[in-house]
C-alpha positions as CSV (number, residue, x, y, z in Angstrom):
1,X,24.6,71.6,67.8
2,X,24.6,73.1,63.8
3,X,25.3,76.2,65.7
4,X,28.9,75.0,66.4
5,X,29.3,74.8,62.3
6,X,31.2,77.2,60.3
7,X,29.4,78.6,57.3
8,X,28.7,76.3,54.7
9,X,28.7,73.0,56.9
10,X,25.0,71.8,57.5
11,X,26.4,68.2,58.6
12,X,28.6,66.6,61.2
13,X,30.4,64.9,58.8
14,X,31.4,67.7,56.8
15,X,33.5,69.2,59.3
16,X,36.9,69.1,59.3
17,X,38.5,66.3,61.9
18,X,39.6,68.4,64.5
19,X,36.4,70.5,64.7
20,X,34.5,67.2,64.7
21,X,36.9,66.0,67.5
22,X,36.2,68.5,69.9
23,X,32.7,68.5,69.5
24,X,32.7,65.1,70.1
25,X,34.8,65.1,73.2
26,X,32.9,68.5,74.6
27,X,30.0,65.8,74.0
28,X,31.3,63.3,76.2
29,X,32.6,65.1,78.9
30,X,29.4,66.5,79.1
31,X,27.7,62.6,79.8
32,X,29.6,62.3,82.9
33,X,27.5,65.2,84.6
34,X,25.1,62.7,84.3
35,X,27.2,60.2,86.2
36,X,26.9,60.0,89.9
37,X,29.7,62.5,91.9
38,X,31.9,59.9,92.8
39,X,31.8,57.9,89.6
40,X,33.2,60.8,87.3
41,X,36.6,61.0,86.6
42,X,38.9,64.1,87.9
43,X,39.4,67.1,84.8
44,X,43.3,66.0,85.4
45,X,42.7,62.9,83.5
46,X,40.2,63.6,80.6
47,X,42.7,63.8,77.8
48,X,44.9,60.7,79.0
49,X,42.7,57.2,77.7
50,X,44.8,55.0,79.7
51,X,43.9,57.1,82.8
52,X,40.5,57.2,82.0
53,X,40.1,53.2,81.3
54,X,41.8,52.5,84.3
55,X,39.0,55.3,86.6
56,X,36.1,53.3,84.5
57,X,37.5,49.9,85.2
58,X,38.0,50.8,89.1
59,X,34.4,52.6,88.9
60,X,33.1,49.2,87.3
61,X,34.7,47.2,89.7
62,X,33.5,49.0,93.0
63,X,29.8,48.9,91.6
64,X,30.0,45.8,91.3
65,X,31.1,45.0,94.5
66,X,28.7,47.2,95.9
67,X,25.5,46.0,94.0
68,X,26.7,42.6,92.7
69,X,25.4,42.9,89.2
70,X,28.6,42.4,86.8
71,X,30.3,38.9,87.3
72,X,27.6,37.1,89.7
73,X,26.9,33.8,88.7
74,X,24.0,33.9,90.8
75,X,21.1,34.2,88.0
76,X,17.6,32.4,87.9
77,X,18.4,28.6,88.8
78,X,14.5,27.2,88.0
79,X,12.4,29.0,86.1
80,X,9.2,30.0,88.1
81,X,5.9,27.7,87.1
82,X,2.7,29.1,86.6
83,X,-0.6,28.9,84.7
84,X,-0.1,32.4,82.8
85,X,3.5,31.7,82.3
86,X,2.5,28.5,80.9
87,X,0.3,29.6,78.3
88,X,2.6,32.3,77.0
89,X,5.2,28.9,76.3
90,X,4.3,27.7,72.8
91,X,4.1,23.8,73.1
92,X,3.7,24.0,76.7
């Protein structure tokens, strides 16, 4: 990234704001290539925040429907009871 920096910078602190700023966005709209197809946001909305938290918030929302991870309740009633596990228990 130091290849982005004008002469005389050496650290990404030391640039001014808005050369910092669009590094950093570049940065992030880079990280949703990572993101599945249909989980990245349309190029029409990158530079509106309410737009974006409200494509995030829907993209949370459908995963969780779809793998039932976020808001289940559903989590380990009774712990499972075995010798090994019972020795790795201090006091047990």
């Amino acid at each position: 990234m130091s290849e982005l920096f004008p002469a005389g910078i050496t650290a990404l602190t030391d640039l001014p704001y808005t050369l910092h700023e669009a590094i950093v966005r570049a940065l992030l709209y880079l990280s949703w290539e990572e993101l599945p197809k249909e989980d990245r946001p349309p190029r029409k909305m990158w530079l509106d925040a309410d737009e974006l938290g409200a494509w995030f918030k829907a993209v949370e929302r459908r995963r969780d429907e779809q793998y039932g991870t976020h808001n289940s309740s559903s989590g380990i009633e009774d712990p499972v009871e075995n010798a090994a596990a019972k020795d790795l228990v201090s006091g047990g």
